[in-house]
C-alpha atoms as an extended CHARMM CRD file, in Angstrom:
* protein
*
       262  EXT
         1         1  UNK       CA             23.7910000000       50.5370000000       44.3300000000  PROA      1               0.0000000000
         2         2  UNK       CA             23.4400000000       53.8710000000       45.9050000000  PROA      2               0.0000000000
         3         3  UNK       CA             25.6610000000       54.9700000000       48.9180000000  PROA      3               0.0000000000
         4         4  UNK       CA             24.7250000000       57.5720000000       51.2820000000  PROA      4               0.0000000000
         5         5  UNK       CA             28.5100000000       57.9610000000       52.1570000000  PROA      5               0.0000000000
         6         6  UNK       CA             29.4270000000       59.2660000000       48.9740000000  PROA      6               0.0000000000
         7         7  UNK       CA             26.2930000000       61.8700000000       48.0430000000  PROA      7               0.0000000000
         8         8  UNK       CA             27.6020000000       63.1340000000       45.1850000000  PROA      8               0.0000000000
         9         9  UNK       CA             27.9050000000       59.8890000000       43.0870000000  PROA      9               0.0000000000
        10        10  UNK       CA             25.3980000000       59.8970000000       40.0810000000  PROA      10              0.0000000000
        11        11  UNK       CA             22.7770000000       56.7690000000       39.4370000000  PROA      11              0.0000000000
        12        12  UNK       CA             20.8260000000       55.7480000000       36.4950000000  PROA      12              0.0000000000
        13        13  UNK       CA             17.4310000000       55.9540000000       36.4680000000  PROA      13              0.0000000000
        14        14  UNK       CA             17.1040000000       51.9640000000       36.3080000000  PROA      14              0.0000000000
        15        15  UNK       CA             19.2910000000       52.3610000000       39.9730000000  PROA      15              0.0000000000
        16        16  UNK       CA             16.5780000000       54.8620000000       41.0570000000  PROA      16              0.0000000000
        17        17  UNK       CA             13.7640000000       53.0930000000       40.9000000000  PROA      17              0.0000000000
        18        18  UNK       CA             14.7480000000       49.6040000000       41.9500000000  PROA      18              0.0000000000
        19        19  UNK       CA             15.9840000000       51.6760000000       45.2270000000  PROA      19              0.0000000000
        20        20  UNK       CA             12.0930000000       53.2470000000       45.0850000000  PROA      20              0.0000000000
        21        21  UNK       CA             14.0680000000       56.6830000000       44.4140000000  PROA      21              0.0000000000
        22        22  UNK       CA             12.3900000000       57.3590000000       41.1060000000  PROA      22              0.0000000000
        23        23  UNK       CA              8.9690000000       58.0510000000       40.1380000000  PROA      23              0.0000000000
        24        24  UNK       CA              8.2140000000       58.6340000000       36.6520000000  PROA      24              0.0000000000
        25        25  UNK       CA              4.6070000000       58.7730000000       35.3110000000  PROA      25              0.0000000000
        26        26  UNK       CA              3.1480000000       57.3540000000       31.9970000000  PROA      26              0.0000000000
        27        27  UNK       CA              5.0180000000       58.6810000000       28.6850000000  PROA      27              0.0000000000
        28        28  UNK       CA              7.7770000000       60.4970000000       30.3870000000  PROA      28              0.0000000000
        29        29  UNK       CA             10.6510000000       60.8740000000       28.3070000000  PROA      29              0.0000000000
        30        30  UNK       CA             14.2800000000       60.3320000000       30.2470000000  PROA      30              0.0000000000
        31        31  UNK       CA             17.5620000000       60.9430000000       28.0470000000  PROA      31              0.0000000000
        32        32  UNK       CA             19.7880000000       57.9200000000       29.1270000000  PROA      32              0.0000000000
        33        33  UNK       CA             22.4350000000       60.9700000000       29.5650000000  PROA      33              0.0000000000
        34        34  UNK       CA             20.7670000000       62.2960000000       32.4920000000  PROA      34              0.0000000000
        35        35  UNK       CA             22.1000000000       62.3260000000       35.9820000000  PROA      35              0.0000000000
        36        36  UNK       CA             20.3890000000       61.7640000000       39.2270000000  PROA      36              0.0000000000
        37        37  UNK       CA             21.9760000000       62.7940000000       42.6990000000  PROA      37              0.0000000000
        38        38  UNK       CA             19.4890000000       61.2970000000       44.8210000000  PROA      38              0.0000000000
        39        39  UNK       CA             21.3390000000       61.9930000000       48.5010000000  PROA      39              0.0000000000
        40        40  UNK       CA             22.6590000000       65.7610000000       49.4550000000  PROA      40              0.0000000000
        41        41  UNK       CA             26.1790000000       66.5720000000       50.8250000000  PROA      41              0.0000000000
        42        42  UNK       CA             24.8490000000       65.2420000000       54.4730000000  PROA      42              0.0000000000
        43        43  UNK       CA             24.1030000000       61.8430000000       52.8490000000  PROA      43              0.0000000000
        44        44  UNK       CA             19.7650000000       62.1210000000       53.2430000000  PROA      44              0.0000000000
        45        45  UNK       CA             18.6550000000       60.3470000000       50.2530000000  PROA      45              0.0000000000
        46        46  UNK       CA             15.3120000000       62.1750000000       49.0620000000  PROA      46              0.0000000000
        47        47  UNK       CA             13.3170000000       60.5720000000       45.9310000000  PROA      47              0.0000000000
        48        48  UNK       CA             12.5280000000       62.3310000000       43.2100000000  PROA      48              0.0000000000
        49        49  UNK       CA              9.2390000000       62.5440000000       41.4380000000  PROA      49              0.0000000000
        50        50  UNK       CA              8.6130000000       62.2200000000       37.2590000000  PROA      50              0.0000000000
        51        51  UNK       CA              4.7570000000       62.9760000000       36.4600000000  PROA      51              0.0000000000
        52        52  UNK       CA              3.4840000000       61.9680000000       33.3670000000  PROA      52              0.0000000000
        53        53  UNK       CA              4.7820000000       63.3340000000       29.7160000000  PROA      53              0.0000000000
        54        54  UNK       CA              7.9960000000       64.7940000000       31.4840000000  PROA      54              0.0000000000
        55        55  UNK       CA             10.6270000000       65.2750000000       29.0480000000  PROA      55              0.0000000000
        56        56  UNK       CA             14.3800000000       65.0550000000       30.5380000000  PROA      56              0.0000000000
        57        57  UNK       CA             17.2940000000       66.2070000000       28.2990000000  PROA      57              0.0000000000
        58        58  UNK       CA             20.9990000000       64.8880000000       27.9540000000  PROA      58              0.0000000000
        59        59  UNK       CA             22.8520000000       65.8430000000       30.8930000000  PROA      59              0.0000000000
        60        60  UNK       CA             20.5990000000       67.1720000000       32.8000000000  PROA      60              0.0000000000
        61        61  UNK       CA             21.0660000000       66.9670000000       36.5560000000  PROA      61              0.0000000000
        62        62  UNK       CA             18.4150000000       66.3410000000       39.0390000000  PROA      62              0.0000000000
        63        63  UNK       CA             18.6970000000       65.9780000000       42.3940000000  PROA      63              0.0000000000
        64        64  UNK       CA             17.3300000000       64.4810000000       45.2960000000  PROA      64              0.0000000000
        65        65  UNK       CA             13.7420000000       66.1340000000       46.3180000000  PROA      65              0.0000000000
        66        66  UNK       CA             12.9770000000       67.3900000000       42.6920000000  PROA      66              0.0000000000
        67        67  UNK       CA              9.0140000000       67.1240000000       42.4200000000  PROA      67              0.0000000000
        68        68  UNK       CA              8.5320000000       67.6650000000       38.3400000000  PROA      68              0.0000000000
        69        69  UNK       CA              4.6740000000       67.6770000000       37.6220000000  PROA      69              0.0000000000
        70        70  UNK       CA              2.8980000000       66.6040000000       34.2320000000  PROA      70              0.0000000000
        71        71  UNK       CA              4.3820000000       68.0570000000       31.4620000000  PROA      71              0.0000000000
        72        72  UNK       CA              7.6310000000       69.7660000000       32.4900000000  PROA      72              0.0000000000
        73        73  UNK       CA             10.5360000000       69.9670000000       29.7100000000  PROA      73              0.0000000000
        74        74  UNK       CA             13.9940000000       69.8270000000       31.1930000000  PROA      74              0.0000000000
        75        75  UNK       CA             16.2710000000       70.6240000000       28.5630000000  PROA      75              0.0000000000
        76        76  UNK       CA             20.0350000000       69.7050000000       28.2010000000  PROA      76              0.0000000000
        77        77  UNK       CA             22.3470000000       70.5250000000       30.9930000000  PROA      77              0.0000000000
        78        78  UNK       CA             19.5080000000       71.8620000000       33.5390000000  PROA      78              0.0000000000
        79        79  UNK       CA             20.4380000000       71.4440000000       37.1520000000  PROA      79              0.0000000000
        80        80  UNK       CA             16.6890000000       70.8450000000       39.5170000000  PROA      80              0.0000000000
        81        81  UNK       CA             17.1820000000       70.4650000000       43.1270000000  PROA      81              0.0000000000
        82        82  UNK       CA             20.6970000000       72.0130000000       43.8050000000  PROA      82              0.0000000000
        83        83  UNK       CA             21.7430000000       72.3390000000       47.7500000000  PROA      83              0.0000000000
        84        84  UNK       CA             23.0520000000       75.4870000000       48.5980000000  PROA      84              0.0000000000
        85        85  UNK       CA             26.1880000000       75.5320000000       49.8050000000  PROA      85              0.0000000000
        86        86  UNK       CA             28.6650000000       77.4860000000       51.4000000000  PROA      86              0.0000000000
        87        87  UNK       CA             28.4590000000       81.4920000000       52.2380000000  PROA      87              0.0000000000
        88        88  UNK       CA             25.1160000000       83.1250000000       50.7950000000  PROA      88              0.0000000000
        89        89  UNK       CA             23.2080000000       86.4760000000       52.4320000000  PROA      89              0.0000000000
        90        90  UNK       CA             25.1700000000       86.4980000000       55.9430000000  PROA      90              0.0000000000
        91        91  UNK       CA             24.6850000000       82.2220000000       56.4310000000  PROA      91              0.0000000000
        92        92  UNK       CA             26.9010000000       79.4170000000       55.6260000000  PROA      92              0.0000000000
        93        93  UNK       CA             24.6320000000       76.1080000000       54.4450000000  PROA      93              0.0000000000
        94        94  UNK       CA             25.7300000000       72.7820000000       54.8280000000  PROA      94              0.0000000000
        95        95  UNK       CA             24.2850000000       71.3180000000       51.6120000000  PROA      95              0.0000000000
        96        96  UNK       CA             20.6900000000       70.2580000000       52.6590000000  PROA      96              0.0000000000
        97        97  UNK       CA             18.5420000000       68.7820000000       50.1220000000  PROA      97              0.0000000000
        98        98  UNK       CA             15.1290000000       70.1160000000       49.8780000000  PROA      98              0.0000000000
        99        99  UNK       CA             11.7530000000       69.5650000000       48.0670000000  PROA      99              0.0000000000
       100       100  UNK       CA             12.1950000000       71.4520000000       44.9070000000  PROA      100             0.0000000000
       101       101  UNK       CA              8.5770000000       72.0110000000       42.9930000000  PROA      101             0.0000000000
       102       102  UNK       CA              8.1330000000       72.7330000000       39.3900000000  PROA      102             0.0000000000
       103       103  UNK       CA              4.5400000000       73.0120000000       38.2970000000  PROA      103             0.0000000000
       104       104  UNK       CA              2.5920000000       71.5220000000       35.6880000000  PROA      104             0.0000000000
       105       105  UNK       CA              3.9030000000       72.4690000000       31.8020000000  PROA      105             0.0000000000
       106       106  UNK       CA              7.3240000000       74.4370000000       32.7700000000  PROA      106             0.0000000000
       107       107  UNK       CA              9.6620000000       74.5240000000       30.5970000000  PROA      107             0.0000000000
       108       108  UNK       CA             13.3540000000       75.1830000000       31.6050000000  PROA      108             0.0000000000
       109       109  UNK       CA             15.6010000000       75.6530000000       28.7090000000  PROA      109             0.0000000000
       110       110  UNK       CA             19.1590000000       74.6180000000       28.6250000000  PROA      110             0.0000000000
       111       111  UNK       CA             21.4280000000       75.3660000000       31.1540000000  PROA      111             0.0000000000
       112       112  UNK       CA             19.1470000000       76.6480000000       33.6710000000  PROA      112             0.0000000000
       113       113  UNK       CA             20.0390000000       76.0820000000       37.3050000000  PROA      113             0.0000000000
       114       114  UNK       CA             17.5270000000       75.8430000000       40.3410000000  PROA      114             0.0000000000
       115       115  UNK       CA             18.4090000000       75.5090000000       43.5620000000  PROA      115             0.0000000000
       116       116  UNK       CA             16.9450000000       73.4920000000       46.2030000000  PROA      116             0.0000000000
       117       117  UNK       CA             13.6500000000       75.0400000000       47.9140000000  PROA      117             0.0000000000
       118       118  UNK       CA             12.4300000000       76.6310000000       44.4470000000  PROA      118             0.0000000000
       119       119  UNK       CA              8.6970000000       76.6460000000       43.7750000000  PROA      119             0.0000000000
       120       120  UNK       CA              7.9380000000       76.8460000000       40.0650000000  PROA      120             0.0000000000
       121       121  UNK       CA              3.9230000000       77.5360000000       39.1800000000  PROA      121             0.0000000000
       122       122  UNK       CA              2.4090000000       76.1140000000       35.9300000000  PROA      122             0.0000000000
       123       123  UNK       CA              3.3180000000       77.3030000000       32.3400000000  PROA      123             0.0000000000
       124       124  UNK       CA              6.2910000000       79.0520000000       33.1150000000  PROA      124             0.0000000000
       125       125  UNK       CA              9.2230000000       79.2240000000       31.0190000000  PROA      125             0.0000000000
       126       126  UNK       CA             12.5320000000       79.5720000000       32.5520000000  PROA      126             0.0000000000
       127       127  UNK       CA             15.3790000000       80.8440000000       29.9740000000  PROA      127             0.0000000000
       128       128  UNK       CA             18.7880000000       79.9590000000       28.7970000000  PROA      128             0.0000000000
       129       129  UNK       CA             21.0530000000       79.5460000000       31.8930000000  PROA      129             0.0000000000
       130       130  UNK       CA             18.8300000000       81.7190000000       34.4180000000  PROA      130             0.0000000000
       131       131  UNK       CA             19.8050000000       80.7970000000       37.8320000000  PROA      131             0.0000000000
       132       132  UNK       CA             16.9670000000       80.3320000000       40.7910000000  PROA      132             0.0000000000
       133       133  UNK       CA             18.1650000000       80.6860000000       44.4750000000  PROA      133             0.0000000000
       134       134  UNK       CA             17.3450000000       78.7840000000       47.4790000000  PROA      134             0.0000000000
       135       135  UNK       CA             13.3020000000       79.4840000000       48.6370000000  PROA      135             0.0000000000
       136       136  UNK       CA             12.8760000000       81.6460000000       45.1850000000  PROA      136             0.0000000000
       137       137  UNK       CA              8.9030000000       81.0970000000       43.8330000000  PROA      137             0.0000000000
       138       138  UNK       CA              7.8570000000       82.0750000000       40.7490000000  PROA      138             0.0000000000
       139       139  UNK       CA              4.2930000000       82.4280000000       40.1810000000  PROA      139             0.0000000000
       140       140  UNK       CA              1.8840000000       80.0190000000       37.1000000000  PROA      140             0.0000000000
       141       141  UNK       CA              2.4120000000       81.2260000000       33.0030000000  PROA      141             0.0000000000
       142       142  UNK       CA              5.3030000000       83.8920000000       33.9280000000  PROA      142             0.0000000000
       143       143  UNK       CA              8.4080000000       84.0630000000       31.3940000000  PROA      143             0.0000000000
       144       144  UNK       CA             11.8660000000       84.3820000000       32.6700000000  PROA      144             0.0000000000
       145       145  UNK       CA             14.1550000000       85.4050000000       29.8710000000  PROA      145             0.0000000000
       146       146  UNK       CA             17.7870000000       84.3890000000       29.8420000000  PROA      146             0.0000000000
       147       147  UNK       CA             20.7280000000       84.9910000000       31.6910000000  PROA      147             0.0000000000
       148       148  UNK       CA             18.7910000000       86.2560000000       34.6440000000  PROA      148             0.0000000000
       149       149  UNK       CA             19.2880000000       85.7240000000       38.1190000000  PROA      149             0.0000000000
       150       150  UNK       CA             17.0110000000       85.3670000000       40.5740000000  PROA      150             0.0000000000
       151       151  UNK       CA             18.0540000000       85.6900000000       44.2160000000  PROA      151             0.0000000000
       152       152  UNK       CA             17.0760000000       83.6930000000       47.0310000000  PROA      152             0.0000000000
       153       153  UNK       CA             13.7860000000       84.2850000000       48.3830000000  PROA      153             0.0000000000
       154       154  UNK       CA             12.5120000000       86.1550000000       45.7650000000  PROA      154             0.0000000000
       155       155  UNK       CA              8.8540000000       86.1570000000       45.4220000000  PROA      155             0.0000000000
       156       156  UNK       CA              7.8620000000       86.5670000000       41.6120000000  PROA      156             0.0000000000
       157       157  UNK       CA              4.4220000000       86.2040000000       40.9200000000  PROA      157             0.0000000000
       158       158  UNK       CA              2.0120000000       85.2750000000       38.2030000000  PROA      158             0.0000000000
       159       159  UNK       CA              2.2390000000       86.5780000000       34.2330000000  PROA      159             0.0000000000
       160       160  UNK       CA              5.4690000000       88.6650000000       34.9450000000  PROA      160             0.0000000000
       161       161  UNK       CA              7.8310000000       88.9310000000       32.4230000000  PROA      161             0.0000000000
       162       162  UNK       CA             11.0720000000       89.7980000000       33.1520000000  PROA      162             0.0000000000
       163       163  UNK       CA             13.7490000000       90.0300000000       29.7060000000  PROA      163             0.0000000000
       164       164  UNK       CA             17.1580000000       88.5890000000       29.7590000000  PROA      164             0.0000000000
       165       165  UNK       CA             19.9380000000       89.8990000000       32.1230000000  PROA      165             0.0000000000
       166       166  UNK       CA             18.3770000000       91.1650000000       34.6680000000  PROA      166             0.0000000000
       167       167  UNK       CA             19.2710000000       90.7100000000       38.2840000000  PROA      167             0.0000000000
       168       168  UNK       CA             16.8100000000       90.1890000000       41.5620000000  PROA      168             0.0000000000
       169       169  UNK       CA             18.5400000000       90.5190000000       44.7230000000  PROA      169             0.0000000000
       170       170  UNK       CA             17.6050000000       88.5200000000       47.6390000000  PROA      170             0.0000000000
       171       171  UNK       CA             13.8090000000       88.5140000000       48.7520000000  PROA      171             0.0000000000
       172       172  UNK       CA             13.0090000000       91.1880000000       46.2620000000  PROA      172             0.0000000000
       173       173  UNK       CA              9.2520000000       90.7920000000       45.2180000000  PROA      173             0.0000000000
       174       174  UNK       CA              7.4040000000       91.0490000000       41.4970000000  PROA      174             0.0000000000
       175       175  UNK       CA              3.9340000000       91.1010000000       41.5770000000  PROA      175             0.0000000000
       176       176  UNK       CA              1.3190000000       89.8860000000       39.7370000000  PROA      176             0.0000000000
       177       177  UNK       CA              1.9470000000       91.1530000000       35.5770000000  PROA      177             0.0000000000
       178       178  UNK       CA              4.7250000000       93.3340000000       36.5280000000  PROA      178             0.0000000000
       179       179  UNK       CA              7.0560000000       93.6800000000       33.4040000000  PROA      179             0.0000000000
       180       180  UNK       CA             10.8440000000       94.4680000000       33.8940000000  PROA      180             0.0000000000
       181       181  UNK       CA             13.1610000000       95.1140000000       31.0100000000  PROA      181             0.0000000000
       182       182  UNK       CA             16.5920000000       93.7840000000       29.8290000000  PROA      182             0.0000000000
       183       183  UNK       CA             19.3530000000       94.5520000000       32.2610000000  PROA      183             0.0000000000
       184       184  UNK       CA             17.2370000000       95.5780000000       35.2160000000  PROA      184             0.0000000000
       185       185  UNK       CA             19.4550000000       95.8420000000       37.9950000000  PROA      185             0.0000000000
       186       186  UNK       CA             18.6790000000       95.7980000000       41.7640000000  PROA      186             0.0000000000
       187       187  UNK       CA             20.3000000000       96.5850000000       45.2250000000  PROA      187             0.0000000000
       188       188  UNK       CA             19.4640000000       95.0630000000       48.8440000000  PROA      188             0.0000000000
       189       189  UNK       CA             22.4850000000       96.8250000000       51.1520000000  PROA      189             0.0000000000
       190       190  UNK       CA             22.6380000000      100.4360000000       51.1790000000  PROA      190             0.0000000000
       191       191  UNK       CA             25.9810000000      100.6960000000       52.7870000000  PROA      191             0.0000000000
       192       192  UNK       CA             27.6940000000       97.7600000000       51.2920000000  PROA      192             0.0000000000
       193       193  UNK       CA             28.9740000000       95.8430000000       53.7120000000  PROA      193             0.0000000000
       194       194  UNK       CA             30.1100000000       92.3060000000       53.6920000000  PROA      194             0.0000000000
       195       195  UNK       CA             30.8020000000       89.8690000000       56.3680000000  PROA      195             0.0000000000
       196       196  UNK       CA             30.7110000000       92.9070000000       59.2110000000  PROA      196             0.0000000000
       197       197  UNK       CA             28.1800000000       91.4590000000       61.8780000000  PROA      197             0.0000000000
       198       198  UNK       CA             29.3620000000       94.4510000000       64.0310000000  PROA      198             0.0000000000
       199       199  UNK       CA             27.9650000000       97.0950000000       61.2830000000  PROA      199             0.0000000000
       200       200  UNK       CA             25.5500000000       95.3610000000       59.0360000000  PROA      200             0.0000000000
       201       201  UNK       CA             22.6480000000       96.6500000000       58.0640000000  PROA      201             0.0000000000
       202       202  UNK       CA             19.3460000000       95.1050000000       57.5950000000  PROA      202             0.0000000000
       203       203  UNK       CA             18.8660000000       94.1880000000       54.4380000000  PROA      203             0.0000000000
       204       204  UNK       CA             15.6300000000       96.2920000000       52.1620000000  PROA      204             0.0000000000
       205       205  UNK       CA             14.6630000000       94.6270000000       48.9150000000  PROA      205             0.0000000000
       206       206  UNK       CA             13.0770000000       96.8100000000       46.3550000000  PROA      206             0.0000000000
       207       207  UNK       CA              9.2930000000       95.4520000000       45.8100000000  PROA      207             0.0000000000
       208       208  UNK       CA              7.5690000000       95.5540000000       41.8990000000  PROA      208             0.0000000000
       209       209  UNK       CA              3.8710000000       96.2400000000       42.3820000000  PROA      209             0.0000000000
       210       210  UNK       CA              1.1700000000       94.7910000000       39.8380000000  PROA      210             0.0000000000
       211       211  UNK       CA              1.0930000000       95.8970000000       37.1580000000  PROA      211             0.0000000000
       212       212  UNK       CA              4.0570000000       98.2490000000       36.7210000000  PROA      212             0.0000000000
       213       213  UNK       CA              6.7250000000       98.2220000000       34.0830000000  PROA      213             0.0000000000
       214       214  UNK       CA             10.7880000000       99.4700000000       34.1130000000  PROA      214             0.0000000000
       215       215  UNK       CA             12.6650000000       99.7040000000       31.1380000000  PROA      215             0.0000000000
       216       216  UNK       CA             15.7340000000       98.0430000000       30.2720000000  PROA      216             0.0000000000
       217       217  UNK       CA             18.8450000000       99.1740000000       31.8710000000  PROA      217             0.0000000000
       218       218  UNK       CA             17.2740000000      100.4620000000       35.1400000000  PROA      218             0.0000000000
       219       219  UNK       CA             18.5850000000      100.6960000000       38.3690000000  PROA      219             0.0000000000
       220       220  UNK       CA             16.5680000000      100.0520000000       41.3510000000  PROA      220             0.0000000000
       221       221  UNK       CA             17.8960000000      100.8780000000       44.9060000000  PROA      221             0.0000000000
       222       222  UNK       CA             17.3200000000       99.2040000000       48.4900000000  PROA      222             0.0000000000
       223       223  UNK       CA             13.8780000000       99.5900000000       49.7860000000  PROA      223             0.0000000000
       224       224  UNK       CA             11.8860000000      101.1800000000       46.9980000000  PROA      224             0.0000000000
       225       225  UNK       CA              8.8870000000      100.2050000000       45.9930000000  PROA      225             0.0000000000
       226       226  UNK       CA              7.8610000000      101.1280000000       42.4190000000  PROA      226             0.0000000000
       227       227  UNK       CA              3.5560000000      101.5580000000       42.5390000000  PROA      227             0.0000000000
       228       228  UNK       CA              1.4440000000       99.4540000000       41.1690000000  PROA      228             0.0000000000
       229       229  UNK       CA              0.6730000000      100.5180000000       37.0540000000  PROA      229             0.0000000000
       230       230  UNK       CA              3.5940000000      102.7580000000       37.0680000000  PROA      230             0.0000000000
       231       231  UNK       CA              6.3770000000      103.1700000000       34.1510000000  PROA      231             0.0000000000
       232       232  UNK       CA              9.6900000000      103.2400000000       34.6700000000  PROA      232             0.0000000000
       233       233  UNK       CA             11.6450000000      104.8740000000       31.2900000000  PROA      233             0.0000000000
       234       234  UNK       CA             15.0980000000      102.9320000000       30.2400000000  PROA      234             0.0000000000
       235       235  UNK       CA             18.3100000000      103.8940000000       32.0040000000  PROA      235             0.0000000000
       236       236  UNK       CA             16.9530000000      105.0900000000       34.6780000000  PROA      236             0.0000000000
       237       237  UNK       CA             18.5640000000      105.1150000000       38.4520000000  PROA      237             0.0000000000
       238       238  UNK       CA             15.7270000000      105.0190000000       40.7930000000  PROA      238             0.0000000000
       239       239  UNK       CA             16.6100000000      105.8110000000       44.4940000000  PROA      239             0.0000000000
       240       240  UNK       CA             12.6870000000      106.5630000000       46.2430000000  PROA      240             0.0000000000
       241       241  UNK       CA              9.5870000000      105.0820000000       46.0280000000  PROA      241             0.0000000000
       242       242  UNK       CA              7.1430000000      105.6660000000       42.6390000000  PROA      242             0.0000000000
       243       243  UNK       CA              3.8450000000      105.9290000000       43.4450000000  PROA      243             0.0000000000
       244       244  UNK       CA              1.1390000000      103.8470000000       41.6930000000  PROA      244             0.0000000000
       245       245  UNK       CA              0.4950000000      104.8060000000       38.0310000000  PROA      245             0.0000000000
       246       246  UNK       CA              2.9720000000      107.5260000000       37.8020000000  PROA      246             0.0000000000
       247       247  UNK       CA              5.4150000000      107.7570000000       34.4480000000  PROA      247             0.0000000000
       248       248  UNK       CA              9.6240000000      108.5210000000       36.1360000000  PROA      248             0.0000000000
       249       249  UNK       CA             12.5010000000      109.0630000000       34.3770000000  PROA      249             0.0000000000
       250       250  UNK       CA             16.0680000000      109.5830000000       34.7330000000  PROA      250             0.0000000000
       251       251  UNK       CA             19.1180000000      110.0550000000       36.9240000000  PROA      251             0.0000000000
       252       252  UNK       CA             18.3710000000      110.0130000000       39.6450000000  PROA      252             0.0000000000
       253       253  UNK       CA             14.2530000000      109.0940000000       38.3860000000  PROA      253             0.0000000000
       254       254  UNK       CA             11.6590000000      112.2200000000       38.6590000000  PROA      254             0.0000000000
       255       255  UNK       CA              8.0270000000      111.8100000000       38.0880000000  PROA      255             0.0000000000
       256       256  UNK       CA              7.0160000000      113.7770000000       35.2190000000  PROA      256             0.0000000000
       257       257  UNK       CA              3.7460000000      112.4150000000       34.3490000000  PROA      257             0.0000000000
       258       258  UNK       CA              0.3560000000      110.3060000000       36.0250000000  PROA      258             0.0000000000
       259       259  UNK       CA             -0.4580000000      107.6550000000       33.9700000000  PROA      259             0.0000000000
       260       260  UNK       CA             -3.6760000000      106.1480000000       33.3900000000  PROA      260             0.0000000000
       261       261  UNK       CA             -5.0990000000      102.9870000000       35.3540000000  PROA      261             0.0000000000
       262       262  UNK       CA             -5.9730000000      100.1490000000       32.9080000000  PROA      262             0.0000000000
C-alpha cells in the first residue's frame, strides 16, 4: 500500500507495479534489496520507468520520476531521483520530485548520488560516490571519475573526461571532449558572500571550451573561460581567460606557448 502522507516510506517493487508505479522492461535485473520512494516530500507520487536489461543493485535507492533507459547498471547504494532540499545557490526547495533521465547504457557505480532534474546521455559512466545536482546534464559516452561533484546546473557535454576529485560549481559548463584532471577545483562568487541579498553578487561560472585540457590540481576562478584546444599545466591558479589553443602555467597562470589545433 503506498501513502502519499508519509513520502518517505520505501515500497517493493511488487507494491510498485500493482499501484502502476513501476515499469520495468524485458530482462531487467532488480536486487530484492532495492528501495523505491515513489512520492517526494510534498506527497506527488511520480512512477518510475525500468527499460529493458536494467540492472539494479542492493540498496540502491530510486525515487519517484527516475526514467532509466535500456541498459543502465545501478550499482549498490546509488541514489536516482533525489529532491533537493533545503538551502542551495541563494533558494530554499521544498523537496519536489522531478523527471530524472539516464540514457541508454550508463553505468553509475556504487554510491553515486543524482539528484532530481539530472539528464544523463548514453554510455556514460558515473564513478564511485560522484554526486549530480539538481538540473546538472551530462552529455552521451563521457566518464566521470570518482569522488567528483558536480554542481547544479552544470552543463557537461559529450566525451569529457573529468578524473576523480574534482569539483564543478554551479552552472559551470564542459564542452564537448574537454579533459580536466584530478582535483580540479572551481569558483562561482568572487567576493564570497553567503546569505547577503543586500551585497551579493551575481554569480560567473568558469566555462571549459572543446577541446581543452587542465591538469590536476588546478584552480579555476569565477568567470573565466579557458579556449577551446588549450592546456592548462598541473597546479596551476588561473584567474583570466586562456585563449583558444594556448599552453598556461602557473601562479597566477601565464601563457607561455600557442599550441597547435588538432
Amino acid at each position: 500500500m503506498i501513502h502519499p502522507s508519509t513520502p518517505t516510506a520505501p515500497v517493493t517493487a511488487a507494491d510498485l507495479a500493482r499501484a502502476g508505479l513501476l515499469e520495468t522492461g524485458p530482462g531487467c535485473q532488480v536486487s530484492p534489496h532495492a528501495v523505491f520512494i515513489p512520492a517526494d516530500r510534498l506527497g506527488t507520487l511520480r512512477p518510475i520507468v525500468l527499460g529493458a536489461r536494467c540492472a539494479i543493485g542492493a540498496g540502491a535507492v530510486l525515487h519517484g520520476g527516475a526514467q532509466l533507459a535500456a541498459g543502465v547498471r545501478v550499482e549498490e547504494h546509488v541514489v536516482v531521483g533525489c529532491p533537493e532540499y533545503g538551502y542551495a545557490v541563494r533558494n530554499v526547495y521544498p523537496g519536489a520530485g522531478e523527471p530524472t533521465v539516464v540514457g541508454e547504457d550508463v553505468v553509475l557505480r556504487s554510491g553515486a548520488i543524482v539528484y532530481a532534474g539530472v539528464a544523463i546521455g548514453a554510455a556514460t559512466v558515473v564513478g564511485h560516490h560522484t554526486l549530480l545536482r539538481s538540473h546538472a546534464a551530462v552529455g552521451t559516452d563521457s566518464q566521470l571519475g570518482h569522488n567528483l561533484t558536480v554542481e547544479r546546473e552544470c552543463r557537461i557535454g559529450d566525451s569529457v573526461r573529468i578524473s576523480p576529485g574534482t569539483h564543478l560549481t554551479a552552472a559551470t559548463e564542459v564542452a564537448t571532449s574537454a579533459f580536466l584532471g584530478a582535483g580540479v577545483r572551481t569558483i562561482n562568487d568572487k567576493q564570497l558572500i553567503w546569505r547577503d541579498p543586500d551585497h551579493q553578487t551575481e554569480l560567473a561560472p568558469p566555462r571549459f571550451c572543446e577541446s581543452c585540457k587542465v591538469g590536476s590540481g588546478s584552480t579555476i576562478l569565477a568567470g573565466v573561460t579557458i579556449g577551446a584546444h588549450s592546456l592548462v599545466g598541473a597546479g596551476s591558479v588561473v584567474t583570466r581567460d586562456i585563449p583558444p589553443h594556448a599552453t598556461a602555467y602557473g601562479v597566477p597562470a601565464r601563457i607561455h606557448a600557442p599550441r597547435g589545433a588538432r
